[in-house]
N, C-alpha and C positions, 0 to 999 in steps of 0.2 A: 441799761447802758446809754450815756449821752451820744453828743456826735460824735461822726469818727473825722481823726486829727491826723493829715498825713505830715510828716517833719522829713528832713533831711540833715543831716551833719548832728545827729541825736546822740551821739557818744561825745560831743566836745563839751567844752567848758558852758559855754550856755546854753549848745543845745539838750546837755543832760538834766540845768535846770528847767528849761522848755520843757522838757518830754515828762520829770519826774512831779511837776506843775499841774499837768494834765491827765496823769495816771490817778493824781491824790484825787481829783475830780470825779473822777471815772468814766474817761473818755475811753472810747474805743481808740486804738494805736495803729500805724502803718508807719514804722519805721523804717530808715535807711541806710547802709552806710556803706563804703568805699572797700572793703572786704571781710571777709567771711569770719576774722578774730574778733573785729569789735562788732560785728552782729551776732556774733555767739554769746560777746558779754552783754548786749542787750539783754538778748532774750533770759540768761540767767536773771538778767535787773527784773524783768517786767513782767515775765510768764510768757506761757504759752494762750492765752486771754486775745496776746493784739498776735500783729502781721508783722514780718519784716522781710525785705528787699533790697539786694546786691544791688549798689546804684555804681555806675561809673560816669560821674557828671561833666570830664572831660571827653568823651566819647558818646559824640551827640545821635549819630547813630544807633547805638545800641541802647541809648537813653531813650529817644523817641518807643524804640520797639519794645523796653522795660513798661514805658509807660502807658504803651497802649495796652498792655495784659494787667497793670495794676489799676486802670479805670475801667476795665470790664469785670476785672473782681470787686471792685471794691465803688459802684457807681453813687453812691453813697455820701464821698466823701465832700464834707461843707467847711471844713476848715483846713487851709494850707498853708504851713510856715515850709520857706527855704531860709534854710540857717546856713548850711555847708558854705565853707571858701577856704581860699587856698591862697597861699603865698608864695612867692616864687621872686626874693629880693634882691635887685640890683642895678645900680645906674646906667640910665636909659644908653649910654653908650656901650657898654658893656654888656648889655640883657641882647638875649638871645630869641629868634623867632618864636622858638619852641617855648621859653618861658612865660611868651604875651601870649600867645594863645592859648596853653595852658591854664593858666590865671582865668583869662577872658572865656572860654568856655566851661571852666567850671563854674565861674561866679555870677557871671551872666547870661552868657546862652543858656547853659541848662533852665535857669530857670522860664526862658520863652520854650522852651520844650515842654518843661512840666507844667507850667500855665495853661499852654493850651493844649497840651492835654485835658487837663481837669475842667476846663471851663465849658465845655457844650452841657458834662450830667451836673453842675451848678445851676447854667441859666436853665436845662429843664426843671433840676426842682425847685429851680426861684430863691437862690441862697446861697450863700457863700461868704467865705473872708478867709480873705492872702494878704498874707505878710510875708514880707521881706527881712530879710536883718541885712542892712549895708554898713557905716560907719562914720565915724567922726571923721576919717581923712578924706571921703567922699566929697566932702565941701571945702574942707582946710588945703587939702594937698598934702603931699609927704614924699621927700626926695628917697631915692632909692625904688619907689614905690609906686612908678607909674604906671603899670600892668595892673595891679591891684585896685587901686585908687582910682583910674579908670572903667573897669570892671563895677564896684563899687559909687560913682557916681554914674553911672550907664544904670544900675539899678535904681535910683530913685525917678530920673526920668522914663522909663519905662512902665513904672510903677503907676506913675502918675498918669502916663495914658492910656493903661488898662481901665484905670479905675474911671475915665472919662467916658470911656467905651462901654463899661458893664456897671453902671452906678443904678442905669432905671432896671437893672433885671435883681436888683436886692443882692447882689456882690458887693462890699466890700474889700477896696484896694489899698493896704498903708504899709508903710516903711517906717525901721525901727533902727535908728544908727547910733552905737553903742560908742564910747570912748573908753580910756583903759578900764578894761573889768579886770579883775582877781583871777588869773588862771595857771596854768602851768609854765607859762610864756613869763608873766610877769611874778612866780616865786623863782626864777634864775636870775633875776637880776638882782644887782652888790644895794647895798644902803644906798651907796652913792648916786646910782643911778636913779633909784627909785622918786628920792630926795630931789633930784633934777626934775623928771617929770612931774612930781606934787607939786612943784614951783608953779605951771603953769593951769592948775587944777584949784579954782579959788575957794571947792569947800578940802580941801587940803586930803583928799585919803582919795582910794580907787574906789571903784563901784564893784558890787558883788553880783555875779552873775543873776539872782535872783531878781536883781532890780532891772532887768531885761525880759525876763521871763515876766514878772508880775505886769508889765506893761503889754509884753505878747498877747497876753489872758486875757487880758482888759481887751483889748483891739478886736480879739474872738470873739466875745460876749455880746448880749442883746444890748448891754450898757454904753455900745460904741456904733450902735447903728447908723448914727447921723455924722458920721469920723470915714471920712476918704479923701483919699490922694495926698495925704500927707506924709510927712516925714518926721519920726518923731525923735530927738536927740537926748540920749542918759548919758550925758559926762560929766557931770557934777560943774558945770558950767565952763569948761574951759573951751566950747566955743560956743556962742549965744546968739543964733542968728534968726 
């Protein structure tokens, strides 16, 4: 069994390519999800082989005390993607207390929870690599979207000063910000619309979730040792910075 891979938001569109990435590998699994249905259909995906863990990532609380029983089970763990986020859409005069913090504790807080959580049994075994999945609108902006999109550029800056902070202990800190992928989100949408957004996508199609994952993998790997603090952008160009 290689290393073991803890993931969060592993039933979604790219975190099932992230997890099912790492299974064909055969990595050992700690999966998670937000309740008990889609961790049932995990574990049908994956076997009883890995792990999985009721996360509630807006409830930092009970996330913290989640996470201090999954680093004593599990002290081991050397590589950590948070994938999970949450939407919560509405202009900023209209958005509601509960909405921004919502958003902002799942997308962001938790992950300074699960970070450090995991990061004292890393620097002891001298190892590691966290990734993040943030997004195109992180950088660009997106109206409607300022919960998110703040949450979301709040993760690459933080990103970046973890990995400032644990680079000489052989950690590993980068960020991975996706633009439109192919998911359940963007098969509801008309021709029309689609046709709009390819407008602004100068190799003309979405991205498929794999091409997120396949970079994830890369970022894991020995082949990315000398790769931190950055932030790496798959949108087929439509923002280039």
């Amino acid at each position: 069994m290689k290393e073991k891979v803890f993931i969060t938001g592993a039933s979604g569109g790219i975190g099932s390519s992230i997890t099912k990435r790492f299974n064909e590998i055969g990595h050992k699994l700690i999966l998670t999800s937000s309740s008990e249905e889609k961790l049932s259909k995990l574990m049908k995906l994956y076997g009883d082989q890995h792990d999985y863990y009721i996360l509630d990532l807006s409830d930092l609380t009970n996330l913290e005390s989640a996470m201090s029983q999954i680093v004593i089970d599990h002290p081991d763990i050397s590589i950590l993607i948070n994938n999970a986020g949450l939407t919560s859409d509405s202009l900023l005069l209209r958005m509601k207390l509960n909405q921004w913090q919502e958003v902002m504790n799942t997308n962001l807080s938790s992950n300074f929870v699960i970070i450090k959580s995991a990061l004292p049994n890393m620097i002891k075994n001298k190892m590691g690599k966290i990734i993040g999945i943030s997004s195109v609108v992180a950088i660009s902006g997106n109206p409607g979207q300022s919960n998110y999109v703040s949450s979301k550029s709040g993760m690459v800056g933080f990103y970046k000063s973890i990995a400032h902070e644990v680079a000489s202990r052989n950690i590993n800190v980068n960020v991975v910000s996706p633009g439109f992928i192919i998911s359940p989100m963007t098969d509801k949408l008309t021709e029309k619309q689609k046709n709009k957004m390819l407008e602004n996508i100068p190799m003309k199609k979405f991205g498929e979730p794999n091409d997120v994952a396949n970079l994830v993998y890369f970022l894991s790997s020995d082949k990315a040792s000398y790769i931190t603090g950055q932030n790496f952008h798959v949108n087929g160009g439509m923002l280039m910075v």
